[in-house]
N, C-alpha and C positions, 0 to 999 in steps of 0.2 A: 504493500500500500504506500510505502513512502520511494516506490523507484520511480514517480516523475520529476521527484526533488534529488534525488542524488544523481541519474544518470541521464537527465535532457541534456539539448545539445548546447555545446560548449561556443559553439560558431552560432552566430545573430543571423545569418544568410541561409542556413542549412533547419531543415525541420524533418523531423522522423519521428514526431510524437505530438499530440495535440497540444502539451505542455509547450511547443515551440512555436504554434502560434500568435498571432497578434492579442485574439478574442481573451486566450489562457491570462496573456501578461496584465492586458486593462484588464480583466477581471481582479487578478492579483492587486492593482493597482489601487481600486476603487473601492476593494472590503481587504484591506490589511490584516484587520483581528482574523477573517476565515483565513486568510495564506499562512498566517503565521504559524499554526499546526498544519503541516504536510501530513497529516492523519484523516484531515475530515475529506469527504468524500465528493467527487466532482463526478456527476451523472448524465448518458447521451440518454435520449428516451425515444426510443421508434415504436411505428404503431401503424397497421396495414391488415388489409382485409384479405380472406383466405377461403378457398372449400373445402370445408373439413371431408369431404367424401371422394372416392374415387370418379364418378358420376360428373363431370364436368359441366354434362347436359341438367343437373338439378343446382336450380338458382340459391345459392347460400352464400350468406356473409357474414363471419366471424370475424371481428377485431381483434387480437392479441396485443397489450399495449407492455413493452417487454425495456426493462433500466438495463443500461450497462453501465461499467466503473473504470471513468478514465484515468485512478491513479495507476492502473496496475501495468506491465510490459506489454508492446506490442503484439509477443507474440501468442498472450493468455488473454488479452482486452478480449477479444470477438468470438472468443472458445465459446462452446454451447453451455459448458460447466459453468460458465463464468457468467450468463446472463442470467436474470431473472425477472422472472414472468409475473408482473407487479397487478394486472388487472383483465381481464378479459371480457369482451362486451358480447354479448349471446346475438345470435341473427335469430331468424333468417334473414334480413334487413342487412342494410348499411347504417349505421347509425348516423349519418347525416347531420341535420342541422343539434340533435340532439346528443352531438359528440360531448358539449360540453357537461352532459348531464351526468353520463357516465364514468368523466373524469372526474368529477368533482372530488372524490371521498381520496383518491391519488395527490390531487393537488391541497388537500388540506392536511394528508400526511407529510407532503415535501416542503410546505411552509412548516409547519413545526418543526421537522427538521432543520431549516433553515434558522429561524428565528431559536427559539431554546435547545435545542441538539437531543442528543440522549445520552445516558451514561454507558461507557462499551470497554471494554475489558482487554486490554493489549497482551497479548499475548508473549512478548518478547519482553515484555520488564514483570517481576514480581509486586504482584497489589499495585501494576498500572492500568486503573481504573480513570478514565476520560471523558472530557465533553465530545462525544462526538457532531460536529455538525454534517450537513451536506447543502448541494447545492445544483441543481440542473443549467447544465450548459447551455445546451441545445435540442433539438431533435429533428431525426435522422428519420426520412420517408420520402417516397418518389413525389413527383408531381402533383399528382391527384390525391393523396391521400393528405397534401399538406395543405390540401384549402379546408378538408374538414379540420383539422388541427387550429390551422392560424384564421380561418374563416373570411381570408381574403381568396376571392373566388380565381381559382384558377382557367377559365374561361372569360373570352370576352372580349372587348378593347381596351384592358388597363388589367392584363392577369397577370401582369411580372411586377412582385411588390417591389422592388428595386427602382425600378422606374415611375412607380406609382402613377400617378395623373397624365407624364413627358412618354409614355408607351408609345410609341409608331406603329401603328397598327390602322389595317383597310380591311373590306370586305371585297372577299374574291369568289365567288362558286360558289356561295352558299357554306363560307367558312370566314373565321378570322387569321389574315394573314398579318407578322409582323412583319413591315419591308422599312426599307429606307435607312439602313446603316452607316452611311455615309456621314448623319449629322454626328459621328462619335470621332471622327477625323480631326484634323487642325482645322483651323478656318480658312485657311492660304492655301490647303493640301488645293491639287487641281482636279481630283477629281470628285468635288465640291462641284466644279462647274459642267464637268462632262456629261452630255445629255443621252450618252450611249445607256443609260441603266433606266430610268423611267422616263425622261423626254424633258426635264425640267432641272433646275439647278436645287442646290439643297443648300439651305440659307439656316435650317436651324440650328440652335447650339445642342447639346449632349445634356440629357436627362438631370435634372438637378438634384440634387440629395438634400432629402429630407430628414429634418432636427426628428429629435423626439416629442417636441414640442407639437411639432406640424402632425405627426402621424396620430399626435391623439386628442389635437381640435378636430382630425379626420373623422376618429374614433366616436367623439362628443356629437356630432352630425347624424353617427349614423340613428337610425329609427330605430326602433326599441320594440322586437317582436315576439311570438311565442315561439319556442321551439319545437319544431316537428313538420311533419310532409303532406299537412292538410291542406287540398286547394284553398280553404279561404284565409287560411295566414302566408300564403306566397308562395309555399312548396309546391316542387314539381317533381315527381316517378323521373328518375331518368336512367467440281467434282474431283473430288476424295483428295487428301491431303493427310498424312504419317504426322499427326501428330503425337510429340512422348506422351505415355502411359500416363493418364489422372487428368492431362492438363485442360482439353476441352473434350467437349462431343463429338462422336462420332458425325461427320457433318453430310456423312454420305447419304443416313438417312434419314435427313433433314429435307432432301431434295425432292419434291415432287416433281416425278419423271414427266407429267403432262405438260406442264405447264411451268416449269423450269425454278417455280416459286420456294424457298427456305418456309419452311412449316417447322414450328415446336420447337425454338430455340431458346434457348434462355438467355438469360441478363448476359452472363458473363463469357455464352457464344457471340456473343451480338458484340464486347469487346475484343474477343479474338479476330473477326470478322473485319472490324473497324482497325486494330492495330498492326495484323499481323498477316492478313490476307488483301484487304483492299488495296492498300498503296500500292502493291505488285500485279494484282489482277488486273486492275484498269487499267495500266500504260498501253498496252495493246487494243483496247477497244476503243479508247475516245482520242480525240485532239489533247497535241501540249499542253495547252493553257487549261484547259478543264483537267484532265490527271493530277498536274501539279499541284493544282487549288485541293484537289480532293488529300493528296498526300501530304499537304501543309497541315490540314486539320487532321489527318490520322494521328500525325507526328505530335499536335498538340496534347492530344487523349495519352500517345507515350508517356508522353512530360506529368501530364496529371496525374496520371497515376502510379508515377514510380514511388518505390518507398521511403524513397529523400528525395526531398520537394528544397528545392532551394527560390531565397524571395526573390531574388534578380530575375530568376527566369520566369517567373507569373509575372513581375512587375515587365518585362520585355513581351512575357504571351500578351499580356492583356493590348498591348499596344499591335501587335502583329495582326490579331482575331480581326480587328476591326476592319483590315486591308484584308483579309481571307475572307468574311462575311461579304463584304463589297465584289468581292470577284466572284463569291457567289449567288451575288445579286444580278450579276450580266451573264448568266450561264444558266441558272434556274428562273422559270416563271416565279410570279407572286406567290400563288398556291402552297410550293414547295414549302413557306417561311411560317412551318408554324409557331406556337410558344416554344419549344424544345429549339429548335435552333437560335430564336433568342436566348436562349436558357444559357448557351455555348460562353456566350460574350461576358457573362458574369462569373464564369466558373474559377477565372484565377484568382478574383477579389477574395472569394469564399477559400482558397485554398491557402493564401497570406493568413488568412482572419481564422482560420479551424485546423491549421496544419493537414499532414498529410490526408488524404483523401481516401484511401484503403481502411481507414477508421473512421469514416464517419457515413458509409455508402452501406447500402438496401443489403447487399450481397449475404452477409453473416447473419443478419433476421430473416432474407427467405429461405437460409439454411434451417434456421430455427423453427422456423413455419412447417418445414416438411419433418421435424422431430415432433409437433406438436399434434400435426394431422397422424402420425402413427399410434400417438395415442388414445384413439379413438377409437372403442370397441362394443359400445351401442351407438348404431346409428339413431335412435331415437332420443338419445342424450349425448349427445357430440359435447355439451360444454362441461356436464361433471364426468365425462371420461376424460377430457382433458386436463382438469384439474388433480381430479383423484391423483391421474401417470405422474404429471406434474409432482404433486405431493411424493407419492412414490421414490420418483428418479431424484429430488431433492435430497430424500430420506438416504440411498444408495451412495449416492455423491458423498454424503459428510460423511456414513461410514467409513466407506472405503479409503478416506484418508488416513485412516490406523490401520487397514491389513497389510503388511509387510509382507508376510507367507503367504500370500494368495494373490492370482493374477487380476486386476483392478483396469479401469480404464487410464489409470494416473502411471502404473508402473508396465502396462501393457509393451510386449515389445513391438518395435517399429516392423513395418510392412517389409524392406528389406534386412532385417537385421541379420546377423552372421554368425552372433554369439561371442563370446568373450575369447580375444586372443590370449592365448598363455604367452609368460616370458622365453625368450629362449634369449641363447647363447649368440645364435647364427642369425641377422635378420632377415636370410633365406627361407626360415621355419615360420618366422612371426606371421609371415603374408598368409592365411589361411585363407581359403573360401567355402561357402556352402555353397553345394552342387544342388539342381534343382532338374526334376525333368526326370524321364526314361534314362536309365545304366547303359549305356552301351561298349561294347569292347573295340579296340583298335590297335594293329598291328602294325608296330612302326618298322619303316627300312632303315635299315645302318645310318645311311645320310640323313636320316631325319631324326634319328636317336642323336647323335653326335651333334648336330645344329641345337637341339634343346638342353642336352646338357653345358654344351661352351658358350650358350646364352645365359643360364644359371650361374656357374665360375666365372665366365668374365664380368658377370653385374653382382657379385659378392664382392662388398667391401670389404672384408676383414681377410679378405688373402691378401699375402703379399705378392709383388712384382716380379720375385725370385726368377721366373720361369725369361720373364722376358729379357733380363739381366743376362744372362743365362747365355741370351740367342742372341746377347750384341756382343758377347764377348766370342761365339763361335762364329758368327755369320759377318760380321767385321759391322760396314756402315750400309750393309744393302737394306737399307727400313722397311719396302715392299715385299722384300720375301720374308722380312721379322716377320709379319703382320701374319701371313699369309700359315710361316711353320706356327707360329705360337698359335693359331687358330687349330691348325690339325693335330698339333702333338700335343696343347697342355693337359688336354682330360687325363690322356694316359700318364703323361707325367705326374702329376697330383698326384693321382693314383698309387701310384707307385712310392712315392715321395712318401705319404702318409700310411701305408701298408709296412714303409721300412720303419718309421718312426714308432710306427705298431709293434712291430714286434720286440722293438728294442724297448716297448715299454715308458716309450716317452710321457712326461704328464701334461703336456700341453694337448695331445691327441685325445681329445674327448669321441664322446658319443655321436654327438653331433658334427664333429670336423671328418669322421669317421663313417658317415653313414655319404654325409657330402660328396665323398674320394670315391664312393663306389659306383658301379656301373648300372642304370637304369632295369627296369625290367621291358623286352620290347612291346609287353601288350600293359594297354595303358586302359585305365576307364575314360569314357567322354560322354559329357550330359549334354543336352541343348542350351542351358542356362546356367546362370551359376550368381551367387550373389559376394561382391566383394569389397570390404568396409563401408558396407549400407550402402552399396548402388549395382544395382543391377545391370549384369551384362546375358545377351541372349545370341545365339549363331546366326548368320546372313539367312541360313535358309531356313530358320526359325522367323525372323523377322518379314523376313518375304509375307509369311502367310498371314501374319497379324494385322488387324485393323490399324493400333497404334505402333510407336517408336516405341522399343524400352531397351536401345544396345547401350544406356550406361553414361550417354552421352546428352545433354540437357540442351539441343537443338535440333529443328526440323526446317526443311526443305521446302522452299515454296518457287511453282515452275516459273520461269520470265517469259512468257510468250514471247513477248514485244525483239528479245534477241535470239531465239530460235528455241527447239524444241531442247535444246541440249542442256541448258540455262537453265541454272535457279541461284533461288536469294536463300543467302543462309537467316534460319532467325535464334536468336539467342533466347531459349528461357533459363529464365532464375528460378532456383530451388524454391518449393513451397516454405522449405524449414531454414531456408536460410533468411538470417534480419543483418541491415547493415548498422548493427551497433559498433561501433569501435572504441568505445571508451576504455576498453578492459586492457587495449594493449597490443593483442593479438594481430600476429604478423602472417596468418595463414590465409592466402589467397581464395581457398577453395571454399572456408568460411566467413571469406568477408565480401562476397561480389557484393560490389556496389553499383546500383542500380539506383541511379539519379537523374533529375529531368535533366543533368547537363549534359546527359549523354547523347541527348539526342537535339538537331537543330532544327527549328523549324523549316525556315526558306532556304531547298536543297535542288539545284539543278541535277534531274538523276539524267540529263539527258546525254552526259559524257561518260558515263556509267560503261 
């Protein structure tokens, strides 16, 4: 509870945790007495509607309104162990204008919270008994579900609270388009005047921001009505790509073969799609200018969502977005520009002001959502089967933190684990793997016994050079043919060398330098897989047949049409277990990829590529 205060980031520029936000600091700033215990507790609150039934086709709406706790690491914040499930709103319904009704008995437990604390029990010091307080940051919900929350309507000509009243927003088709991006420009830019995008010049300034002042004479304005969806108080009814093992879906059969359409994707398809597929797919299909416009905005989504967000590069996005949205103003009709793409233009402000983005997005609550719809084992009481598991899996959770002897989901071993290497002498022995798969036998020829053993000996550090010494002193200065004997004769010499030391009983001649000297046997076992220090390697012609990647290797292949059939773009994924914390010191490359928006730049001519 207190690692936002010992290990946030130490650099003003760099944010990897919400504590390195702008929102975190002014909060800090403005209630002093809450900062001053790095004890009390700093809360996200998301809240989204679900079908608790298999049934898609049967209309149900359950609200789950679920706390998280942003004092604790990144990599335990968004665990399922780690949320909890503070209120639950029953359907069949949306609870609509009647959200706040439901909230109420939540928000009058987080003010007390807030205002007198509770007394809570530290567990790390003896009879450290505390005030605890707490505090809600924020909350965390897609689009639509934040107009019922905040109760500024998400539809319309004024739906982006940001903008409030200064929204650019038309009617097109029988929808609301936001268009006209240009008034977010310099006043001098020139294409302020250029009549190429709607026929007319754009003279206005950029949306104004509004005081707290202003938002709640807004507030005071509005009309004072009853809650619920009765007509008479206002309401109204309303092909194929390898990617590695876990990382997205299967996208093949996503594809409806008629009519060419992605059906049943989810959130986090829909970012692989946009990051990691699109930039590459379209160079081939459209014009320069359009491809590039589309690959500036992939590259932004990059930027957003790496797990070190630095502020120079939002404070540079936010300036770029503006000249991206413009150019996809002269490439896209009106139509295209609904709130979600205005949505784009705000996204770096929020990510300065909330820190990284991987902590404060839908993704980890609609994980939670499908742990909650499993709970459900009458369908005629979807809401206290929810509760009851709830209760349950709560009850599970805290025990399981005391069993040591017994396999738990906290001491569970990992999906490639290998098991524990023993010490040895030799670090030829240390390399263990676990073999996975069908046993098979194999019969090695001479040439290919002798290639695997003097790949062994020659990559053993703890032999000495002896051998080569040896063969400059017999072969004089011819270096090509050292290379050359020392490759054919050293097994046998080892061998021998240490067979003599044997039997004279040397004590340097262990078991192990002993077992090294000896000669292979020529039939060997071979699995198709094998796992080795938690990553998994699998054979070519294991891999062939697999939907996904899993040779070990933590990047996939995407085709470049545009430069022939032969072509592809490599892409880099980062381990799900890997965080770029580096406070601790640690100098190991494999555990510290850092994945930062500076890796990536927005405005990139791929067209020298």
């Amino acid at each position: 509870m207190r690692w936002h205060s010992t290990r946030k980031s130490k650099d003003n520029d760099v944010m990897r945790h919400p504590v390195d936000g702008k929102s975190w600091q002014e909060f800090d700033k403005r209630h002093p007495q809450f900062a001053g215990d790095v004890r009390n507790v700093r809360l996200g609150l998301a809240a989204d509607g679900f079908n608790p039934f298999g049934n898609m086709s049967l209309s149900y709406s359950m609200w789950p309104v679920v706390l998280t706790t942003y004092n604790l690491p990144p990599w335990i914040c968004m665990k399922a162990e780690y949320l909890m499930l503070s209120l639950l709103i029953p359907g069949p319904q949306s609870p609509g204008k009647d959200m706040d009704v439901f909230l109420r008995p939540l928000i009058d437990e987080l003010k007390e919270l807030w205002v007198h604390g509770l007394d809570t029990r530290d567990a790390a010091y003896e009879n450290g008994v505390f005030r605890m307080r707490a505090a809600l940051l924020w909350t965390v919900n897609d689009f639509l579900a934040r107009s019922s929350l905040s109760g500024w309507s998400g539809q319309g000509y004024r739906a982006y609270p940001t903008c409030n009243e200064d929204t650019s927003s038309m009617r097109v088709i029988g929808k609301t388009a936001y268009f006209g991006h240009r008034r977010f420009l310099a006043t001098n830019h020139h294409w302020r005047s250029n009549l190429q995008f709607d026929g007319r010049t754009e003279r206005k300034r950029p949306p104004r921001r509004f005081s707290t002042t202003d938002i709640l004479e807004q507030l005071r304005r509005v009309k004072t009505g009853i809650p619920g969806k009765h007509p008479n108080y206002g309401g109204v009814k309303r092909k194929r790509v390898k990617f590695p093992d876990g990382f997205a879906s299967n996208m093949s059969k996503k594809v409806a073969q008629n009519d060419s359409r992605l059906l049943g994707l989810k959130s986090h398809d829909c970012h692989v799609i946009m990051q990691r597929l699109l930039p590459v797919g379209c160079r081939s299909l459209v014009t320069k200018n359009i491809w590039s416009t589309i690959v500036e905005l992939c590259t932004f989504f990059k930027q957003l969502c790496a797990s070190t967000v630095n502020v120079s590069d939002m404070v540079e996005a936010q300036k770029q977005l503006v000249l991206i949205l413009c150019k996809l103003e002269r490439i896209f009709p009106p139509a295209f520009f609904d709130i979600m793409i205005h949505l784009v233009l705000h996204l770096p402000e929020e990510a300065i002001l909330g820190g990284p983005v991987y902590m404060r997005w839908m993704y980890p609550f609609e994980r939670y959502l499908k742990r909650l719809k499993d709970y459900v084992r009458n369908a005629t009481k979807s809401e206290g089967s929810i509760a009851e598991g709830y209760v349950v899996d709560e009850a599970l959770t805290f025990c399981s933190r005391y069993f040591d002897d017994v396999e738990t989901r906290f001491n569970r071993p990992d999906r490639n684990d290998d098991g524990i290497h023993p010490t040895r002498q030799l670090s030829v022995f240390e390399s263990q793997c676990k073999p996975l798969g069908k046993q098979s036998y194999v019969e090695l020829d001479n040439n290919d016994r002798d290639k695997a053993e003097f790949y062994i000996l020659n990559n053993s550090p703890e032999l000495e050079p002896e051998h080569k010494q040896e063969l400059h002193v017999r072969l004089r200065e011819d270096c090509l043919n050292i290379n050359e004997v020392h490759r054919t004769e050293f097994a046998g010499w080892f061998f021998e060398k240490i067979y003599a030391m044997h039997r004279m009983q040397a004590p340097e001649v262990t078991t192990e330098l002993l077992s090294l000297s000896s000669k292979t046997n020529m039939v060997v076992s071979s699995y198709p897989a094998c796992i080795v220090n938690g990553v998994q390697f699998v054979t070519h012609d294991r891999d062939v047949r697999l939907r996904t990647q899993n040779i070990g290797v933590y990047v996939f292949y995407v085709a470049d049409l545009s430069r022939g059939p032969n072509w592809c773009v490599v892409q880099h994924v980062k381990h799900r277990s890997i965080w770029d914390i580096t406070d601790d010191g640690l100098s190991d490359i494999d555990l510290l990829q850092h994945n930062s928006s500076s890796n990536f730049t927005l405005f990139v001519d791929l067209g020298n590529l």
